[in-house]
Each structure stands twice: as C-alpha cells, then as structure tokens.
C-alpha positions as CSV (number, residue, x, y, z in Angstrom):
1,X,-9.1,-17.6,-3.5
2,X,-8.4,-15.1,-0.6
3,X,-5.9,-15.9,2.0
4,X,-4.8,-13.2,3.9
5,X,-5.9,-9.6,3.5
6,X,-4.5,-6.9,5.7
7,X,-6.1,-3.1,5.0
8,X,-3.8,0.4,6.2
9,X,-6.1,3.1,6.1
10,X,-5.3,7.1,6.3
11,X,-2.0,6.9,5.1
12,X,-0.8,10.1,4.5
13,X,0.7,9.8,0.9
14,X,-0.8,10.9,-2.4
15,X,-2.7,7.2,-4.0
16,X,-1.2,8.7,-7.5
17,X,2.5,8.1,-6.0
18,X,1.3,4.9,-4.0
19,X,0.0,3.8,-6.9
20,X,3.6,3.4,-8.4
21,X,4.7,1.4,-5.4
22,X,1.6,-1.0,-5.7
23,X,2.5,-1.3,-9.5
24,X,5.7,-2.8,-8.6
25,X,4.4,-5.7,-6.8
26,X,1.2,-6.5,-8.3
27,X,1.3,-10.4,-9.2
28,X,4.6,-11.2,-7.8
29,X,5.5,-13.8,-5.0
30,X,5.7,-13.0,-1.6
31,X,9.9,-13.0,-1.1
32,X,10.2,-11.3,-4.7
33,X,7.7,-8.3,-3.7
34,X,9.0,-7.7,-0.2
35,X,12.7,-7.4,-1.9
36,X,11.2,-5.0,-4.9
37,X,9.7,-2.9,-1.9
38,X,12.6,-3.3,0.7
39,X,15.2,-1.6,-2.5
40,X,12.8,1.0,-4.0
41,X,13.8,4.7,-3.2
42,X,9.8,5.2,-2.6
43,X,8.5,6.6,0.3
44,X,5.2,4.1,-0.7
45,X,7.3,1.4,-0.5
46,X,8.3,1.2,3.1
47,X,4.5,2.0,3.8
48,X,3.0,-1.0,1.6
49,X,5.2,-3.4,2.9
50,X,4.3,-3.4,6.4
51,X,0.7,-3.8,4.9
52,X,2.4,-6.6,2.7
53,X,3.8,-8.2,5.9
54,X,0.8,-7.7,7.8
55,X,-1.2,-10.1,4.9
56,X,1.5,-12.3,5.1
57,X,1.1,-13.3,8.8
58,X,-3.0,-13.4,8.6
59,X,-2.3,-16.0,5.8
60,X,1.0,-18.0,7.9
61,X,-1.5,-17.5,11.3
62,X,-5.1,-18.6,10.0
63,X,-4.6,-21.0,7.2
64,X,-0.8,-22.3,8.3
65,X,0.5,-21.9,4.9
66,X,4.1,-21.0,4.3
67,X,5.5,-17.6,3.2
68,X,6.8,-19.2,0.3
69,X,3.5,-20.3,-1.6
70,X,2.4,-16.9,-1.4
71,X,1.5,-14.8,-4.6
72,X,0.7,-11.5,-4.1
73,X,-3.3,-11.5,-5.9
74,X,-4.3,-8.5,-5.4
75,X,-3.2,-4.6,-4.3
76,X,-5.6,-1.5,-4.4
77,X,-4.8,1.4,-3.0
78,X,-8.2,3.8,-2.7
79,X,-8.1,7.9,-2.1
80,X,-9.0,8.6,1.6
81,X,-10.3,11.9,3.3
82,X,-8.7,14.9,2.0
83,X,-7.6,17.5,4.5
84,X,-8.0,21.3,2.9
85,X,-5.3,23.8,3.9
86,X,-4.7,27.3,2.7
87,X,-1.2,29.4,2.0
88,X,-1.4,32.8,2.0
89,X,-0.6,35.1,-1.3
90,X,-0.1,38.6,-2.2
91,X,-2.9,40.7,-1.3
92,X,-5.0,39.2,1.0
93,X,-5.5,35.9,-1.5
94,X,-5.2,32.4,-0.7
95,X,-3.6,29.0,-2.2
96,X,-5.6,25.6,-1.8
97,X,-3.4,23.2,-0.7
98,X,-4.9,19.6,-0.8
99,X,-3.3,17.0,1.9
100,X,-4.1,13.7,0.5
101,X,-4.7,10.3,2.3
102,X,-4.6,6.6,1.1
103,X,-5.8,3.3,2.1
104,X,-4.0,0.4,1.2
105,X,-5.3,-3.3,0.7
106,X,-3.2,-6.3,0.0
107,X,-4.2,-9.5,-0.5
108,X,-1.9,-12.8,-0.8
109,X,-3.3,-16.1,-2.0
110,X,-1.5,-19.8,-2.5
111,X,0.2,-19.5,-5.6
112,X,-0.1,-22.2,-8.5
C-alpha cells in the first residue's frame, strides 16, 4: 500500500552509480535508511535522501502517520535525457562524451 511517494527528476548523476545508493536502502525503515544515506561516501546518497525526506513528509502530511512506521517499499531510479558532448582529439577527430541524467522515485509505506 502506497503512502507517500516523492519523484526527483534530471538529476545529474549516472543511474548505474545511483543505483548503488538506491541498493543500500531498498526495504529498510525510515530512521535506518536516512542514517545508511546520511554516512555513505556517495555522491547519490546525499541526492536520494532529500527525495527520501521529501516521501517522508507526503506520508507524516497526508495520512498523519509517524516517521517511525515507515518502511521504505520501494526505490527506482530510471535513466533521464542524455546530454551529447564532444572532446576534441588529434587530428581534427572527436570523443563522445555522454552526460547522463536520473530520476529518482521513493516510496515509503506503514511497515508491518
């Protein structure tokens, strides 16, 4: 059952290394995933936990539930636009470089 569901969208990490962050939390409580985000040397981390946070305060504000009930059910994190970019080589040739996006969805749900 869906409780609170907060979406970040463009985020302007690679979803292979958000993916590791999202990994970390997937089916933990509420206090236990913020503090596995809040200590991991991940740039991902400080990114899905404001979207964590974000879900947290839809669920406390519409369905007055406590932060402490709170299971994390569910985190996807889906490959946005790509922005294309070029570095130049040695004669006259070009480098692809690929600038990749993410979007982020959490949602929390009453624990059992």
């Amino acid at each position: 059952m869906t409780i609170g569901k907060a979406i970040t969208k463009y985020v302007r990490i690679s979803p292979r290394k958000a993916r590791l962050a999202a990994n970390l939390i997937r089916g933990l409580g509420v206090s236990q995933a913020m503090t596995q985000l809040r200590f991991s040397q991940l740039k991902a981390g400080k990114l899905l936990n404001k979207t964590l946070m974000s879900a947290v305060a839809n669920a406390e504000f519409q369905h007055d539930i406590g932060r402490d009930d709170l299971v994390v059910m569910e985190v996807r994190v889906d490959e946005g636009p790509t922005q294309k970019r070029a570095r130049p080589k040695n004669r006259g040739g070009r480098v692809p470089i690929m600038k990749r996006t993410s979007h982020f969805t959490v949602v929390v749900g009453q624990g059992v």
